[in-house]
C-alpha positions as CSV (number, residue, x, y, z in Angstrom):
1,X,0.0,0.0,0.0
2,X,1.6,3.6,-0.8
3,X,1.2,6.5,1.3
4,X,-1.9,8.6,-0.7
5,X,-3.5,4.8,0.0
6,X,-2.7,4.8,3.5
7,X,-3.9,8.3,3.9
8,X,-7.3,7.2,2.2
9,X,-7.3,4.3,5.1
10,X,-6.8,7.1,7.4
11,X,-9.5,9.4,6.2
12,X,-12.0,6.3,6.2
13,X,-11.2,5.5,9.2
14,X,-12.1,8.8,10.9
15,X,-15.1,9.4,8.7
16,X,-13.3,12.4,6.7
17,X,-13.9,13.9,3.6
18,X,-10.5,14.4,1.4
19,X,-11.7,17.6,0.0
20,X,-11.7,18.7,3.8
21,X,-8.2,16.7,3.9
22,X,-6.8,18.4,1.3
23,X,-7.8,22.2,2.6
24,X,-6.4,21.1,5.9
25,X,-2.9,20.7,4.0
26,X,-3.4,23.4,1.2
27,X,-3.4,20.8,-1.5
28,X,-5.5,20.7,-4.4
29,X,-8.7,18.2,-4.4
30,X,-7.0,15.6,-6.4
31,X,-4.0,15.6,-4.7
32,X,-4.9,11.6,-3.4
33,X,-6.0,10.3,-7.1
34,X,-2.9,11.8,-8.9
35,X,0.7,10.4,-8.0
36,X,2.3,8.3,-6.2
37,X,4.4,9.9,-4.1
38,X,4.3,13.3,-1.4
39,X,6.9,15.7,-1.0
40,X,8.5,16.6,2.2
41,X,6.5,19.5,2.9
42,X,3.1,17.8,2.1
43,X,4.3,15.6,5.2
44,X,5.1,18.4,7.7
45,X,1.4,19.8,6.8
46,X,0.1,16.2,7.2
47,X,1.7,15.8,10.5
48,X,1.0,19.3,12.0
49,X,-2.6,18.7,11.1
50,X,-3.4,15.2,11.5
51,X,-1.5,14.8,15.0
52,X,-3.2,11.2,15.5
53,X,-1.5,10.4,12.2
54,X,1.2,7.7,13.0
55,X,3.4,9.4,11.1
56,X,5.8,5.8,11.3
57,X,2.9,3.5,10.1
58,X,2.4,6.1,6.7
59,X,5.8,6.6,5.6
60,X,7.4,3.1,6.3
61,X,4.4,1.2,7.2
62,X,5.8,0.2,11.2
63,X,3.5,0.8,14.1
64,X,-0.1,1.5,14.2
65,X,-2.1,3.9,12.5
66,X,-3.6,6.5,15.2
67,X,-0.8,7.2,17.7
68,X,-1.9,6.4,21.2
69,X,-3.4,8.7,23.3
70,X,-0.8,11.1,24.8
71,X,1.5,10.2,22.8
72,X,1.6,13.4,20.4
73,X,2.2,17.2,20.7
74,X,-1.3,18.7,21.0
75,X,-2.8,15.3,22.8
76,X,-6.5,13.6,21.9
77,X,-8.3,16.6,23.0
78,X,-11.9,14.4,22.9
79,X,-10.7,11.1,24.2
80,X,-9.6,13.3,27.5
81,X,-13.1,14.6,28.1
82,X,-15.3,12.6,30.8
83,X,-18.3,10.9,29.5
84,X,-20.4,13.5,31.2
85,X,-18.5,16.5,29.4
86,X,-19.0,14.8,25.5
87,X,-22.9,13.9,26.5
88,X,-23.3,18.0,27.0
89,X,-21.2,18.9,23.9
90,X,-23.0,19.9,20.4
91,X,-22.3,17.1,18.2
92,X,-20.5,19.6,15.7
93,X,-17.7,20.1,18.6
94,X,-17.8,16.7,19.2
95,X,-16.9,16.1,14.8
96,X,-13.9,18.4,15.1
97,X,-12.6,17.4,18.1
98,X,-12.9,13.5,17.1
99,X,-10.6,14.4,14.1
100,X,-7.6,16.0,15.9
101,X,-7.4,18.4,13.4
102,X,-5.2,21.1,14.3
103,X,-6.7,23.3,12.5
104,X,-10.2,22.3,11.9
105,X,-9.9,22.7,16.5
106,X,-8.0,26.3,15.8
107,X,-11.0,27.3,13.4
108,X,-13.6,26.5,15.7
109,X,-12.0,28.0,18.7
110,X,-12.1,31.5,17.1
111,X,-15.6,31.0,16.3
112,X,-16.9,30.1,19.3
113,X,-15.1,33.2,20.6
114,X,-16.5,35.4,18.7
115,X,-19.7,33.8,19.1
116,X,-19.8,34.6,23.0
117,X,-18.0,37.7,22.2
118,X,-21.1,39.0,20.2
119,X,-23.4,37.9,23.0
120,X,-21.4,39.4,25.4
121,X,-22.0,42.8,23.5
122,X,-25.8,41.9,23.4
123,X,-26.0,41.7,27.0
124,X,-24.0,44.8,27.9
125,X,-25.8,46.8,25.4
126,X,-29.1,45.4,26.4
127,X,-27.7,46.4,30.1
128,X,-26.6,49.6,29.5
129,X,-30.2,50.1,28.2
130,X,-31.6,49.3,31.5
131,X,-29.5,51.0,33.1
132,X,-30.8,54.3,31.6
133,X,-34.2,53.4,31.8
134,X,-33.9,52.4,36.0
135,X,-32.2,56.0,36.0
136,X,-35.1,57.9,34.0
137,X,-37.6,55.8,36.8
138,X,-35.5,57.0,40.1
139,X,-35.2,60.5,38.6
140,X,-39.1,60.5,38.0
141,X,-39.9,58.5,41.5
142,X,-37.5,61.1,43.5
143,X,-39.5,64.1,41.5
């Protein structure tokens, strides 16, 4: 089996798509059906990404596939949440964070920061609003 094969394996494996793959390591979307073989820097981006990845098992085919847990830079972020913590979290957190993608986990902490970001402006607008309005009544009650 060559490596684009083994990387099709992988992507089974973890349910992913290779156009969302390929974005991930800024390749084009036929980067897997064309070739044989991946450059050096295609690796690094495969790696940094894809930190599950046994790197060992697709390049010479030793070891397993998905590194054990622990046993990589960033960690298995899901596989360290308690069964209580992944029953409460949205099942689109729960996609990204099953992937160990890098950036796929980057991407969706920014937007769920700015998603509580906007609400925190909502709620300190809308508080500033009554603010006002419980000074307007205490001037008109102390009248």
């Amino acid at each position: 089996m060559n490596t684009k094969e083994k990387i099709l394996q992988y992507l089974e494996y973890k349910d992913l798509s290779q156009g969302k793959f390929c974005r991930a390591i800024g390749v084009s979307n036929g980067f897997l059906t064309s070739g044989k073989h991946i450059g050096s820097e295609k690796l690094k981006a495969i790696r940094d990404n894809y930190v599950d990845l046994n790197m060992d098992w697709l390049i010479y085919g030793e070891g397993e596939m998905i590194k054990a847990t622990g046993s990589n830079e960033y960690g298995v972020i899901y596989d360290r949440l308690s069964e209580e913590e992944k029953e409460k979290m949205p099942k689109h957190l729960t996609e990204v964070l099953k992937s160990n993608n890098l950036t796929d986990i980057i991407e969706l902490v920014v937007k769920e920061y700015l998603a509580l970001h906007d609400r925190y402006l909502t709620i300190q607008y809308t508080l500033s609003g009554l603010i006002l309005s419980v000074e307007k009544l205490e001037k008109e009650v102390n009248r």
